[in-house]
C-alpha positions in Angstrom: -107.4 -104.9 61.2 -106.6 -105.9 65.1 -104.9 -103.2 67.2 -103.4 -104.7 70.5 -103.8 -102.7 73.8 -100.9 -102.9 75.4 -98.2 -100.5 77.4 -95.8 -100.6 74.2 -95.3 -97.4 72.4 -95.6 -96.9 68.8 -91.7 -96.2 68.9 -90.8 -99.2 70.5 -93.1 -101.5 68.3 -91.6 -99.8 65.2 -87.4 -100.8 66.3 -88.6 -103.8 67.7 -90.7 -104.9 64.2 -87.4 -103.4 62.2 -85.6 -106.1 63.9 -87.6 -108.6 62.4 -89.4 -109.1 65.8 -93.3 -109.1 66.0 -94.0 -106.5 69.0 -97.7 -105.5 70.1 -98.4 -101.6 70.4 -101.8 -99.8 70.4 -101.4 -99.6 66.4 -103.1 -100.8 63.7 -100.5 -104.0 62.3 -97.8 -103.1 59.9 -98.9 -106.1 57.7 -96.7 -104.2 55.1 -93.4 -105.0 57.0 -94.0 -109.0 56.5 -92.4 -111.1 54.0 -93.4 -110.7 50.6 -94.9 -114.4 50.2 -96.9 -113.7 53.1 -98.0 -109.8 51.9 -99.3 -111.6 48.7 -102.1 -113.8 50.7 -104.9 -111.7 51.9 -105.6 -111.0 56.1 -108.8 -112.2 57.0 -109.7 -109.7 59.5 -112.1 -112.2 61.5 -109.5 -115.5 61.6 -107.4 -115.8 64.5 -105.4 -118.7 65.7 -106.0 -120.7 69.1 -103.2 -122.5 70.6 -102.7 -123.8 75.0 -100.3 -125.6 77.1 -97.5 -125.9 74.3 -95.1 -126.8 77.3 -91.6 -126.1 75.4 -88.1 -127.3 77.1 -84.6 -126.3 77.3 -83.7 -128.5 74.3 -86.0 -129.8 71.0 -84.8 -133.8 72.1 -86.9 -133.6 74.8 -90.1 -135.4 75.3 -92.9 -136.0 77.7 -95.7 -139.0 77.7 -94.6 -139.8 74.2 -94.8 -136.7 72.8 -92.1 -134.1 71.2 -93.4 -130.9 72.6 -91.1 -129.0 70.2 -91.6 -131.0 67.4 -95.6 -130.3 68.0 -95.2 -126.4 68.3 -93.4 -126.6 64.7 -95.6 -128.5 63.2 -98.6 -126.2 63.8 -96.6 -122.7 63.7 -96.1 -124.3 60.1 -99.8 -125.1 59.8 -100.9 -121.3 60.6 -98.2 -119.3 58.5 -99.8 -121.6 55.2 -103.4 -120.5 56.0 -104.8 -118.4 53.5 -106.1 -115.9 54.0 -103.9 -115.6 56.9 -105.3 -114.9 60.4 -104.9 -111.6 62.4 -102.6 -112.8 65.2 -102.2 -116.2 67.1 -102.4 -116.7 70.9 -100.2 -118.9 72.9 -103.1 -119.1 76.3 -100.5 -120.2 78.9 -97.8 -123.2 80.0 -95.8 -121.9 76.9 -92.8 -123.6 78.5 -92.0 -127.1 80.1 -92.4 -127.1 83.7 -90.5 -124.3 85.5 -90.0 -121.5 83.0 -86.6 -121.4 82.3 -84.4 -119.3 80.1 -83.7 -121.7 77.5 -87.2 -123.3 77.7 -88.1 -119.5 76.2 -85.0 -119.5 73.8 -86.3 -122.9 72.2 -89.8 -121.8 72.5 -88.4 -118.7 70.7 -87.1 -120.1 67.6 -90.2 -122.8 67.4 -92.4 -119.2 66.9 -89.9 -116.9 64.7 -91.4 -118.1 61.5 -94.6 -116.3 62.7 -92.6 -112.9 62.5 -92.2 -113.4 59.1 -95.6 -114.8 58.0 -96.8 -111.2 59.6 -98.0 -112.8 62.4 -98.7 -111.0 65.8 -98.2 -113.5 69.1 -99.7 -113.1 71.9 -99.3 -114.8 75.0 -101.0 -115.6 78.4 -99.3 -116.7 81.5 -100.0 -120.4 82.8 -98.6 -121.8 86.1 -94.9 -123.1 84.0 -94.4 -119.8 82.8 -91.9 -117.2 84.4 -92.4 -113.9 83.5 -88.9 -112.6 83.6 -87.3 -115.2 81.6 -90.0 -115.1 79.1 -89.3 -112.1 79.1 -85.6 -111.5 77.9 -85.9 -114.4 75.1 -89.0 -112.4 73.8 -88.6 -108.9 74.2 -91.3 -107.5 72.6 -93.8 -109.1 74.8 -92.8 -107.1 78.4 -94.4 -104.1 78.8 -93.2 -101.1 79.1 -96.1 -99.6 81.5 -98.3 -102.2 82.6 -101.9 -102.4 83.6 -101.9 -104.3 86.2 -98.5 -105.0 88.2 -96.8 -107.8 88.3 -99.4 -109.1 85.6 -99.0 -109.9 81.8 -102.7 -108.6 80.5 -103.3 -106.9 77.5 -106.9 -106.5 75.0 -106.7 -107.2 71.3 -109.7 -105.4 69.6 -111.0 -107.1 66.2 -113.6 -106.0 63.9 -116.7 -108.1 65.3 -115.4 -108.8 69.5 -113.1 -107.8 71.7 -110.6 -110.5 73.5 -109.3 -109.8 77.1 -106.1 -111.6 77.9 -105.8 -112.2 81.6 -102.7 -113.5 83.4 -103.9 -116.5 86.3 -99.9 -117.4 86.9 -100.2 -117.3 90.8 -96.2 -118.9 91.3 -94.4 -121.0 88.7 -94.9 -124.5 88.9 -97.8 -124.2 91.5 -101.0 -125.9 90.2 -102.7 -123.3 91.2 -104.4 -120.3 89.5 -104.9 -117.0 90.5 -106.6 -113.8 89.0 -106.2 -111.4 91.9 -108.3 -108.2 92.9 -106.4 -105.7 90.8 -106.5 -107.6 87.7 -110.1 -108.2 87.9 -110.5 -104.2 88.9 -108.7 -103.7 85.7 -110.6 -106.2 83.5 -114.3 -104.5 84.7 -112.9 -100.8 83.4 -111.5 -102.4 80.5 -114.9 -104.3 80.1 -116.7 -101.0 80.3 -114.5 -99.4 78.2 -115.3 -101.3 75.3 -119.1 -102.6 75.9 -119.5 -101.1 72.0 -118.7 -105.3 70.7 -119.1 -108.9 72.4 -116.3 -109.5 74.7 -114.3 -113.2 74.7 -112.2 -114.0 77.7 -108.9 -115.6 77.7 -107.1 -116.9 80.8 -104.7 -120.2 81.0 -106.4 -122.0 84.1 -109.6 -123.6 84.0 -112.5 -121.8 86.1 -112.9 -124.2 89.3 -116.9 -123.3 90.7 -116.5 -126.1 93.5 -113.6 -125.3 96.4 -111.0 -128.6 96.8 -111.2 -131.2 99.7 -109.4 -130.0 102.7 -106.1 -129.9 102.3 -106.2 -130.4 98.2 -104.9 -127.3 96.6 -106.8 -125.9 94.0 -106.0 -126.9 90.5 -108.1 -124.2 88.6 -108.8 -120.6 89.4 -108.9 -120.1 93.3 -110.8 -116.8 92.9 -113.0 -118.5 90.2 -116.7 -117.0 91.8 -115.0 -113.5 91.7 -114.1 -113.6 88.4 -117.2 -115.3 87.0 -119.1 -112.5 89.6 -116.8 -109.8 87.4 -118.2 -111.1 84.2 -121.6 -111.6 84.4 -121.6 -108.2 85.6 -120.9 -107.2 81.7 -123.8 -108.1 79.4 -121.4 -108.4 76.5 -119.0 -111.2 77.6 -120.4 -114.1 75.0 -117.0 -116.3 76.0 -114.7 -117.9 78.0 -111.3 -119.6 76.9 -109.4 -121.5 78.9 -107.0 -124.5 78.9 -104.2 -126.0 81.7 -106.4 -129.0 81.8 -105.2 -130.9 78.3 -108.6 -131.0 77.3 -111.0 -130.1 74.8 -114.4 -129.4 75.3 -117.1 -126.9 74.4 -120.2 -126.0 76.6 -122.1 -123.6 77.5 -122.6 -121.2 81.4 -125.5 -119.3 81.6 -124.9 -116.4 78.8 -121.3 -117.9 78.4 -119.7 -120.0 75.5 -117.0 -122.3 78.0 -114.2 -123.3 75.5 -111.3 -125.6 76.2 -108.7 -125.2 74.1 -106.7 -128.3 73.8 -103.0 -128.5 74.3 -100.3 -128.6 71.7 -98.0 -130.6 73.7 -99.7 -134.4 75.5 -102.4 -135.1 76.9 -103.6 -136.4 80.0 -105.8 -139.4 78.1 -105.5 -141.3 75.3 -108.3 -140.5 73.8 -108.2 -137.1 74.0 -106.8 -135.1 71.2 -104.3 -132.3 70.8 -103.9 -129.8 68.1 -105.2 -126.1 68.4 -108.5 -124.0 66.9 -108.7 -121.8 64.2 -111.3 -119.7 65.1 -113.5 -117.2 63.1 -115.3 -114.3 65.1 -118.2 -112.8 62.8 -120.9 -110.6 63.7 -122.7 -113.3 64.6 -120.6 -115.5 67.0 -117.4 -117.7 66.9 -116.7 -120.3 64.3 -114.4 -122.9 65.7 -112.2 -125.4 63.3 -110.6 -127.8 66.0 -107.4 -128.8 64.4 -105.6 -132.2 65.6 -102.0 -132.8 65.2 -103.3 -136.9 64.5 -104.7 -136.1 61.2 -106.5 -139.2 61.4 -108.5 -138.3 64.6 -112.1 -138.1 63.6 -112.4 -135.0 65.4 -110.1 -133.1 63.1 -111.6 -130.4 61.0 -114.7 -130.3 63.4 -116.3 -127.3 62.9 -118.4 -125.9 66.0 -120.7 -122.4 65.5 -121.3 -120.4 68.9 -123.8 -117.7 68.4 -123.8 -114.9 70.3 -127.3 -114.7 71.2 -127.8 -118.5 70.9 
């Protein structure tokens, strides 16, 4: 089973999960403590949920370019507490609110995730330029850490059988395009890199990596610090993938040594033709097996199963 590195204690993340709240500690998951219908489908220790850019408001009636943003997050939360066997955890990689990261934004997004909880379900969350840390915060206290890694950062490391995945936080200011990783969160992700060089290594950060520096006086709409951070990771021979989102886009490729995936976004998209949805991923001994799941059941695309070896 997972364990999640994180500043929690085992004290806290035992009132906290009493509460009927899904907190993150360095501990094996209680799986025991989840409702029975979901104790009687079997945990597939390799399965975890993908989701990006789920862009939640104040109130469920609200909508942007046509979509319900609330509506969407419901729908798949519903799709992944049905899966059996159920997944290890789900991540939420960035822009889990609308636009500014308000308190009720994180109250609706919330109760959109509580049925999670009691699927057995650890969340985990990245940082995207809509989110505010505070506010996130108080409407989902068992995500702030107690002691954290890197100040004024949201980063944590969940540790699966087959890889490890390295959440990073690239929220520079709230509602500012741009991204940022920073010097002391990459110091932090090379020792925790080190640390555990023992299993392949996946990446996860909300902005998009951004090789090429904007026109003058166009801000940057990825990560501004994108060659230090890509300088950071080929350092470690065990990093097989990145993740990212922020762009509404899906897409797989390939960097050097590096499996480049887009998640797409829950919420709308920035083309028609694009879809959204999330991934159900697999992570074996031998790579990442990704299921991309669209919310348009009739998109041709849904159900596409992609296989990224790690030495391929």
């Amino acid at each position: 089973m997972p364990i999640h590195v994180s500043p929690l204690s085992r004290r806290q993340w035992l009132t906290q999960s009493t509460a009927g709240v899904v907190g993150l500690g360095f501990l094996e998951m209680p799986w025991a403590s989840s409702a029975d219908s979901a104790a009687e489908r079997a945990i597939a220790t390799d399965r975890i949920a993908l989701l990006s850019d789920t862009h939640i408001p104040s109130t469920p009636d609200v909508t942007a370019r046509g979509v319900n943003m609330t509506e969407n997050l419901k729908r798949v939360v519903s799709q992944i507490c049905i899966l059996d066997p159920r997944p290890v955890g789900v991540i939420v990689n960035g822009d889990c609110a609308y636009l500014k990261g308000l308190p009720n934004d994180y109250a609706n997004f919330a109760a959109c995730v509580a049925p999670l909880a009691t699927a057995g379900l650890p969340l985990h969350l990245t940082m995207g330029n809509h989110d505010n840390r505070e506010p996130l915060y108080d409407a989902l206290a068992d995500q702030r850490p107690e002691n954290p890694p890197v100040e004024s950062k949201h980063v944590s490391v969940i540790e699966m059988r087959h890889a490890n995945f390295f959440l990073l936080d690239s929220l520079k200011q709230v509602d500012l395009v741009t991204g940022q990783v920073g010097e002391s969160q990459l110091s932090w992700l090379s020792a925790a890199l080190a640390a555990r060089a023992d299993k392949p290594a996946v990446v996860v950060v909300h902005h998009n990596p951004q090789f090429t520096p904007p026109a003058e006086g166009k801000p940057w709409t990825g990560i501004e610090d994108t060659e230090a951070l890509f300088a950071c990771l080929d350092q470690h021979a065990h990093v097989k993938a990145f993740v990212f989102g922020h762009s509404h886009d899906w897409s797989v490729s390939r960097r050097g040594k590096l499996h480049m995936i887009n998640l797409p976004p829950v919420a709308y998209v920035f083309a028609e033709d694009r879809p959204n949805g999330w991934v159900d991923a697999r992570v074996t001994a031998a790579g990442l097996e990704l299921n991309l799941r669209t919310l348009n059941e009739n998109d041709p695309r849904n159900g596409l199963k992609i296989s990224m070896p790690w030495n391929g």
